[in-house]
N, C-alpha and C positions, 0 to 999 in steps of 0.2 A: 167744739164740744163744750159741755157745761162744765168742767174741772177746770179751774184755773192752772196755769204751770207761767212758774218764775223764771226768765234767765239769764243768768251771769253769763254774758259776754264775755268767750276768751278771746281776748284783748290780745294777750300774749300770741298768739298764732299770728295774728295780723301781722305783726313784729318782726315775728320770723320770717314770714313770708315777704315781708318789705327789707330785710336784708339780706334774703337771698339775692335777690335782683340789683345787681351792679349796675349803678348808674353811669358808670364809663362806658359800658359794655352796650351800644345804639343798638344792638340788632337782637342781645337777649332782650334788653327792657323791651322792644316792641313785640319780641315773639312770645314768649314766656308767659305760660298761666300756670296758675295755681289754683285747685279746686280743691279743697279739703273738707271735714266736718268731725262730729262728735254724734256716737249713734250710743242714745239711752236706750236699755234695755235688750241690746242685740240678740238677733236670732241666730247669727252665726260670725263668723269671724272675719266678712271680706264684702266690699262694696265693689260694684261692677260699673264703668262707666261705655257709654257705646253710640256713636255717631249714628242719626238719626235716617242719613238718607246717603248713606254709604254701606259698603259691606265689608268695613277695614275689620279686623279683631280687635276683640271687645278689652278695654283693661281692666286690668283687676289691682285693686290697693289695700293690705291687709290691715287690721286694727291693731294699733299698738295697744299697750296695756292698761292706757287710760279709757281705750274706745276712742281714739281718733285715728283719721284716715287723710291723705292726702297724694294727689296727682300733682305731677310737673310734668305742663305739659311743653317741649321743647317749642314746638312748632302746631296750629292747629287753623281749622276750619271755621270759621264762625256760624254759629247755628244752633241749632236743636239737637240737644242728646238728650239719651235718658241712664238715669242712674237706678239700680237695682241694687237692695239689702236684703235675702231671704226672698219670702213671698210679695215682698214691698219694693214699688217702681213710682219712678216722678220722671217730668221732664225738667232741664235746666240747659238755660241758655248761656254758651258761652261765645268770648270776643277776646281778643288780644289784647295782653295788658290785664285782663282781670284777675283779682288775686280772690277767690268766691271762696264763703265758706259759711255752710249749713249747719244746724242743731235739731235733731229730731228723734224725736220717744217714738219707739215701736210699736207703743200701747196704745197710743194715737197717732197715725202717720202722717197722714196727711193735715191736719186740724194741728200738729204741733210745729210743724216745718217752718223752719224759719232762715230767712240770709241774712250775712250781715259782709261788707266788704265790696270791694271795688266790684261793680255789677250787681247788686244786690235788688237793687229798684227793679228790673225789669223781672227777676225772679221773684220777686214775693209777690208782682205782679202775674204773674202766671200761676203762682197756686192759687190767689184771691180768685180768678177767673176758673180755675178748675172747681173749688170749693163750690162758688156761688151755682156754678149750671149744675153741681150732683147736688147742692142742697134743695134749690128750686126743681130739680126732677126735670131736667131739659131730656125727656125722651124723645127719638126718636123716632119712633114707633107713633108718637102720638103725635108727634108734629108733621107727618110723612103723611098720617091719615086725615088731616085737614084739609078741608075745599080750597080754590086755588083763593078765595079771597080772605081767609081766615090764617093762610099758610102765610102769604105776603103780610098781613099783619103782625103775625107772629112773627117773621124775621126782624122785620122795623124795631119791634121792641127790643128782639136779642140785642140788634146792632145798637141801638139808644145806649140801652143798660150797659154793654162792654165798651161801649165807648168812654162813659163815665167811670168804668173803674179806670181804664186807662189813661184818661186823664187828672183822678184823682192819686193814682201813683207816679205822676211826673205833674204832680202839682205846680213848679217852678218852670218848667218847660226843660229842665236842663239837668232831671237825675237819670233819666237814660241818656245813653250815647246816641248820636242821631242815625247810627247803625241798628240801635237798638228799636229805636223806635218807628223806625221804616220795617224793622224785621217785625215788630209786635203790630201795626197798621198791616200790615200783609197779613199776617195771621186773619186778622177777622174781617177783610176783605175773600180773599181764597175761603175762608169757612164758608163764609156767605155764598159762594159763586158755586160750592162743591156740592150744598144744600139745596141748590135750584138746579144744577144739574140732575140731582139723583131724585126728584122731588115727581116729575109724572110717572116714573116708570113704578115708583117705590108707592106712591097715592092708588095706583090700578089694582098694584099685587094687592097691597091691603085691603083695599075697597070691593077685591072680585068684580072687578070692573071688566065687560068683554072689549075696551078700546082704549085708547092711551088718553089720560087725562091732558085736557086741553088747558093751554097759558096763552097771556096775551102775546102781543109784537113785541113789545118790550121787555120781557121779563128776561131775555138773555140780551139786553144790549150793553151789555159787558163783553162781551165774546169779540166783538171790534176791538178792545182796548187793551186784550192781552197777546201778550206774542208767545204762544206754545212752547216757539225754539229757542225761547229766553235763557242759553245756560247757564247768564250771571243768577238764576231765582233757583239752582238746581236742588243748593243744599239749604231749601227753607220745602221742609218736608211737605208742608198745607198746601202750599205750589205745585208740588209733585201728586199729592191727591186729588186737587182740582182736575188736574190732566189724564190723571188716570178716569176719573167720572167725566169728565168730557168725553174720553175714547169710550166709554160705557152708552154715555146717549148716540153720542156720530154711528156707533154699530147698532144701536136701535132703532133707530131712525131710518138705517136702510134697509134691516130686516123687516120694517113694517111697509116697504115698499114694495117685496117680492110675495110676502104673503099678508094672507088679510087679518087685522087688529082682531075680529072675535074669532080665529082661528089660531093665531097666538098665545096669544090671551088664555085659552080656554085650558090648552097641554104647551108652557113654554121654555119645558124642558124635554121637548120633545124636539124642541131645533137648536139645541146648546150647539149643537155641529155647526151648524150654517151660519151663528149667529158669533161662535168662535175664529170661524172664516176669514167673515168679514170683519172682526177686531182686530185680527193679524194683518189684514190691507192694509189698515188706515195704520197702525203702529209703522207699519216700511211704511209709506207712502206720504205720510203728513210731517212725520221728522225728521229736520237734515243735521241736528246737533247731539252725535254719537251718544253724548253720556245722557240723556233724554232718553235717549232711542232704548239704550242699553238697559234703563231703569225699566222701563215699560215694560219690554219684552221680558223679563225676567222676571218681574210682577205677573205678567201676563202666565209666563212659561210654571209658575207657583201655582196660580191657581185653576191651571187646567187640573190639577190632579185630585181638586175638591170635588167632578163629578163621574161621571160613568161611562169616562170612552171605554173603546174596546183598544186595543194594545194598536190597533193599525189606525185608526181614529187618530189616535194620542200622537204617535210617531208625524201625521201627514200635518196635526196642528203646531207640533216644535219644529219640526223643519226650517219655517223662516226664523225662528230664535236662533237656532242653529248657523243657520247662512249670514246672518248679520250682525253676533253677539262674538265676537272674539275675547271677551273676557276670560282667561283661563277660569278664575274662582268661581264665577257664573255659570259656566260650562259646564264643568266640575261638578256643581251641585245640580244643576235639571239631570245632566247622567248619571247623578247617583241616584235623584229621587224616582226617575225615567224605572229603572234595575228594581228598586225598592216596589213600585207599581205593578213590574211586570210578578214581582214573587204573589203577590195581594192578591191578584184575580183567580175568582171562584176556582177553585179546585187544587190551590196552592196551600203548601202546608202554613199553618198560621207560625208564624217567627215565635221562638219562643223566649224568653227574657224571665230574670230573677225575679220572684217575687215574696214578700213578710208578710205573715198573718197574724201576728203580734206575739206568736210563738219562737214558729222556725221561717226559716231561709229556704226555698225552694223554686223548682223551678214550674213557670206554667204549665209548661205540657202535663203537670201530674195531675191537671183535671180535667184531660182529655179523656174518653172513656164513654160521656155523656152531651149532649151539644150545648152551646155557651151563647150567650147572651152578655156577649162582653160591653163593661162601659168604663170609658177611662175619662176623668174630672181631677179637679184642682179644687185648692180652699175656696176660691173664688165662686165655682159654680154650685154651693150649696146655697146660694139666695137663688139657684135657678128652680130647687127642690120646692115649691112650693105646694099646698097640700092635695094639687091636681095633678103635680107631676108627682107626688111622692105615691098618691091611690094608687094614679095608674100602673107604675112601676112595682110596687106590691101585690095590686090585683092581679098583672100580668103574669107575676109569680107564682100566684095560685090555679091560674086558668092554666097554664104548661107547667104541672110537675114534673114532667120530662126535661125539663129546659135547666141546666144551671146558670140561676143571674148572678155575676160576676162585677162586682164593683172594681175600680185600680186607682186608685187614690196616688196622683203625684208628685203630689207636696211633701214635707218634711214631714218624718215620722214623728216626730212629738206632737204634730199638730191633727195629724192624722183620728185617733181615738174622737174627740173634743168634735171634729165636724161630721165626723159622723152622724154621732147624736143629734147635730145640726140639720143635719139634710133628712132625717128619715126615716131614709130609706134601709131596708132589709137587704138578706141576698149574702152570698158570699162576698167578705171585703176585705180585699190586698192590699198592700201598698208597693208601690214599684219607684225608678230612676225614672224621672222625665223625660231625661235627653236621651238616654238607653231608649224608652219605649216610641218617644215620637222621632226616632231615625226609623228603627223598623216597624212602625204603620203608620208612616206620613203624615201625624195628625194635624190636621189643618190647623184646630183648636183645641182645648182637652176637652171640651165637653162632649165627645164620639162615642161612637155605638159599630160593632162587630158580632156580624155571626159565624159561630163556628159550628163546622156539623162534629159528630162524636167522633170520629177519627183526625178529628186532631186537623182538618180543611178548610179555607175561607170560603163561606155561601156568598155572605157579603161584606163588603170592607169599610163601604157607609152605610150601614143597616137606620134606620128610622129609629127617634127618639120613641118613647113611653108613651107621650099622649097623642100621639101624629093617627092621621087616618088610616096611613098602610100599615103599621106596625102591626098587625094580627095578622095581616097576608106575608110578612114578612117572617115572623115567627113558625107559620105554616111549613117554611118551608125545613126548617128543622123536626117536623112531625118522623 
């Protein structure tokens, strides 16, 4: 950002922090972290910390009265977490022995982030690298939509440029831990590998292509040199994405074997079944290192509920999650989210949940009566509002005055009003509980869309955004 900000270093926490740690004491000093910080301008009262490629519970560390926060961590994982303040989330990298501790204004979150403390190098390392791809506009969209020889050019450069900040912040060779810097070489090796996995299938959709974009011989001869069932690489999350976009292409690849490319191509979500099928093979059949296996399928078992099986569909596709996932917490959540699914399907009553309209406190159902055009967003999706989505979303307003559009805003209420304005958009606007609202309707993401018929019924539970092709046939069926 163009505003300069000044910071005094508290010094004194480090302090503390280095005398909590008894040097007699061989097995605190090696387990023992300390994450702490100083949050300017807070939006509420408690920082969230939460293991990136685990499903432990989240901690949470309240602000004393200065605005600072701090974790001790007895025992911990080396890896990737992310820390959440309000609407505001970061990744940081923690290792054993490190004493981390951040300073960061809410008014600029990311542009003011700063470490300072034992591990601090590879973390300031990692906003520099998040900063530079949002300010350079590294879209994916537009890198996906590139020819296969414009697309490999364009990685070469990614990789050039992040390799040079990485090695401009371990200047010395020696301010990362060499834990550190094997973790942060992995990162932008795995980005690389996840980006060329997902790159023909993701070039066709965009391009309306009736065949699968074609790459050379080489372009996956990385796929030799990695070993899937590596469980030492489990908790380095980039690792875990590569693997999951690998399983993505391996079931593409042989879905395009049973049927033909411009028949795919053409409706190919018309074989989400068949093509879910065979994702579930290759997850049992290619992993022999449980907590691999366990992550997968559970990833896997998440995101069948993003499309449109039918209740006996859904049931025959968890099955093997089921037979080979004995994770109670895992379990636990697909049969909750299983239960949650089966209430959603067409002709189920829509879950009702508290909602403010800047007045009173009430509840949804009292705008039942009329059929709904529900849409549920966060602060974040008002740069989605842009003035194509925002026509459309207004016009459609005008074309069905039968229909009430129903916004649910659910982020904090003070922020509520301010994005409004932001995004828009018109219509009926609530604010609702997040967590309340995406347990009962699943939401994959907040940015969703829900139709209700006037009695109070789900038509559909992923109804089409505003500017989409079928949203008119969609809306129809609320006539």
């Amino acid at each position: 950002m163009k505003n300069k900000i000044y910071y005094i270093l508290p010094l004194l926490f480090l302090f503390i922090v280095s005398c909590n740690i008894d040097s007699s004491d061989k097995n605190v000093k090696e387990d023992v972290v300390y994450f702490g910080g100083n949050i300017i301008n807070p939006s509420c009262d408690v920082v969230k910390l939460s293991k990136m490629s685990s499903y432990s519970d989240t901690l949470y560390s309240k602000l004393d009265k200065n605005n600072f926060f701090l974790f001790k961590l007895d025992s911990l994982d080396p890896g990737l977490y992310s820390f959440t303040h309000g609407e505001e989330f970061q990744y940081v990298y923690l290792e054993k022995q490190d004493s981390l501790m951040l300073r960061v204004n809410t008014l600029e979150f990311d542009e003011s982030l700063v470490f300072t403390g034992k591990g601090a190098a590879v973390n300031n390392y990692l906003i520099k690298r998040y900063l530079h791809n949002e300010n350079n506009n590294i879209n994916l969209l537009q890198l996906f939509s590139l020819d296969f020889k414009d697309f490999n050019n364009a990685i070469d450069s990614l990789k050039k440029v992040e390799t040079k900040i990485l090695r401009d912040y371990n200047y010395q060779g020696s301010n990362f831990s060499q834990n550190a810097l094997d973790w942060a070489n992995d990162v932008l090796k795995y980005t690389e590998y996840s980006f060329k996995e997902l790159y023909p299938y993701n070039n066709t959709i965009i391009n309306k292509k009736d065949s699968l974009t074609k790459v050379d011989s080489l372009f996956y001869s990385y796929r030799t040199t990695v070993d899937i069932n590596d469980s030492t690489n489990f908790d380095n999350s980039y690792f875990m994405s590569f693997i999951n976009s690998r399983m993505t292409t391996m079931s593409l690849d042989s879905i395009l074997k049973v049927i033909p490319e411009t028949d795919y191509f053409k409706d190919y979500k018309k074989y989400d079944f068949q093509y879910n099928k065979i994702k579930t093979y290759y997850i049992e059949s290619t992993f022999t290192n449980k907590k691999i296996k366990n992550y997968l399928f559970y990833r896997y078992a998440k995101e069948l509920f993003d499309n449109e099986f039918s209740v006996n569909q859904l049931n025959d596709l968890l099955a093997p999650f089921f037979e080979n996932v004995s994770n109670e917490r895992m379990t636990k959540r697909i049969n909750h989210m299983l239960s949650r699914y089966i209430k959603l399907t067409p002709g189920s009553k829509a879950p009702d949940f508290k909602v403010y309209d800047g007045k009173n406190h009430k509840l949804f159902s009292s705008y039942f009566g009329k059929p709904i055009y529900l849409y549920f967003w966060l602060s974040q999706d008002r740069y989605t509002w842009n003035n194509d989505y925002t026509k459309n979303y207004n016009l459609l307003k005008k074309q069905y005055p039968n229909i009430q559009f129903i916004s649910v805003y659910l982020d904090y209420t003070d922020t509520w009003k301010e994005n409004i304005k932001l995004s828009g958009a018109n219509g009926i606007q609530l604010n609702a509980d997040y967590n309340v609202v995406k347990e009962k309707y699943l939401i994959p993401f907040s940015n969703s869309f829900v139709l209700i018929d006037k009695h109070g019924k789900i038509v559909e539970a992923n109804a089409s955004w505003p500017g989409s092709s079928s949203i008119k046939s969609d809306l129809d069926k609320l006539k």
